[in-house]
Each structure stands twice: as C-alpha cells, then as structure tokens.
C-alpha positions in Angstrom: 102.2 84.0 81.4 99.7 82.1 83.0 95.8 83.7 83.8 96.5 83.4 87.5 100.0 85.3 87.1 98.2 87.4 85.5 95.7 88.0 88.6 98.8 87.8 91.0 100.5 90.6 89.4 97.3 92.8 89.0 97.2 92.1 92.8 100.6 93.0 93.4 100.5 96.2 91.4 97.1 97.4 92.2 96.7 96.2 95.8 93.1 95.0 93.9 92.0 91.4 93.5 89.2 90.1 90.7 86.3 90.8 93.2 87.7 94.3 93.7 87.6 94.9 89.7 84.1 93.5 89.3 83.3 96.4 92.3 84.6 99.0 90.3 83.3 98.2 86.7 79.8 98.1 88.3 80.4 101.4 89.8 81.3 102.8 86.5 78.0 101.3 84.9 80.0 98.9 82.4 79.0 95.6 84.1 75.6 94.1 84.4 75.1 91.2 86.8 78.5 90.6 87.0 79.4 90.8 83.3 80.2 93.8 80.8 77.0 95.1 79.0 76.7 94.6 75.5 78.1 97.4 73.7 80.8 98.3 76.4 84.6 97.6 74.1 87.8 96.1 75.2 89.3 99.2 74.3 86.9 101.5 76.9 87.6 98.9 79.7 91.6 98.4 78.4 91.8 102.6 78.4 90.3 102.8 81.9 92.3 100.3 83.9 95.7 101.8 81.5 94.5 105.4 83.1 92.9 104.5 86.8 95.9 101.7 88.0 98.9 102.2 85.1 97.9 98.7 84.0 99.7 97.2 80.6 98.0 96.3 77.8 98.0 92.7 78.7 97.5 93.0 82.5 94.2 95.3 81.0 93.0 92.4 78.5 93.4 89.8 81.8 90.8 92.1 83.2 88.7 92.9 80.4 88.7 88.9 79.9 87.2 88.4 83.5 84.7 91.0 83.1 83.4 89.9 79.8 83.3 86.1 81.4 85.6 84.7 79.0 87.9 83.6 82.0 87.1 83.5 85.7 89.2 83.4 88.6 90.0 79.8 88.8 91.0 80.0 84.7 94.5 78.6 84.3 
C-alpha cells in the first residue's frame, strides 16, 4: 500500500486529513513546530491514534511517520 493510500484511508476512516493530525498532536503537546519532540515514541503516538480513531497498526505508523517528518503529504 502506497503512503497516499495510506492518507486516503486515514481520511476515509477518521473523516481527518494530515493537517487535521498535525492539529491534534500539538494539542496533545507531542509536536513541536510541526514535528514530534524528541523523546515522544512511535509506540505513545501508535497507542494514541489505536485508542482516539481505532486506527491499525500500520494506518498509526503512516501517522507517526508524518509527524516525525520522515514522510510528508506528497510522499509516494
């Protein structure tokens, strides 16, 4: 599966887009200037999304992956 199916599916599930995401991990203190302070864990961010949205494991690492910049929203 693709990043942007990914994104799509998050969408489609969630009703929430990347931007929305970014929103709400600020909100909950584990983003700094758009990216997830040092120290914050896959596994907080992965156990979060899995609780708040009934992500999957893999739907959660999409979104831990955007957060910690290693892909964006235009990542293939």
């Amino acid at each position: 599966m693709s990043f942007q199916s990914y994104l799509k599916s998050i969408k489609e599930k969630t009703g929430k887009d990347p931007i929305d995401f970014r929103q709400l991990a600020a909100e909950k203190d584990l983003t700094e200037n758009g990216i997830l302070k040092v120290g914050i864990k896959a596994g907080q961010v992965v156990d979060w999304l899995k609780t708040d949205f009934s992500l999957g494991h893999g739907h959660a690492m999409a979104i831990y992956a955007l957060l910690k910049g290693i892909k964006n929203e235009d990542s293939e």
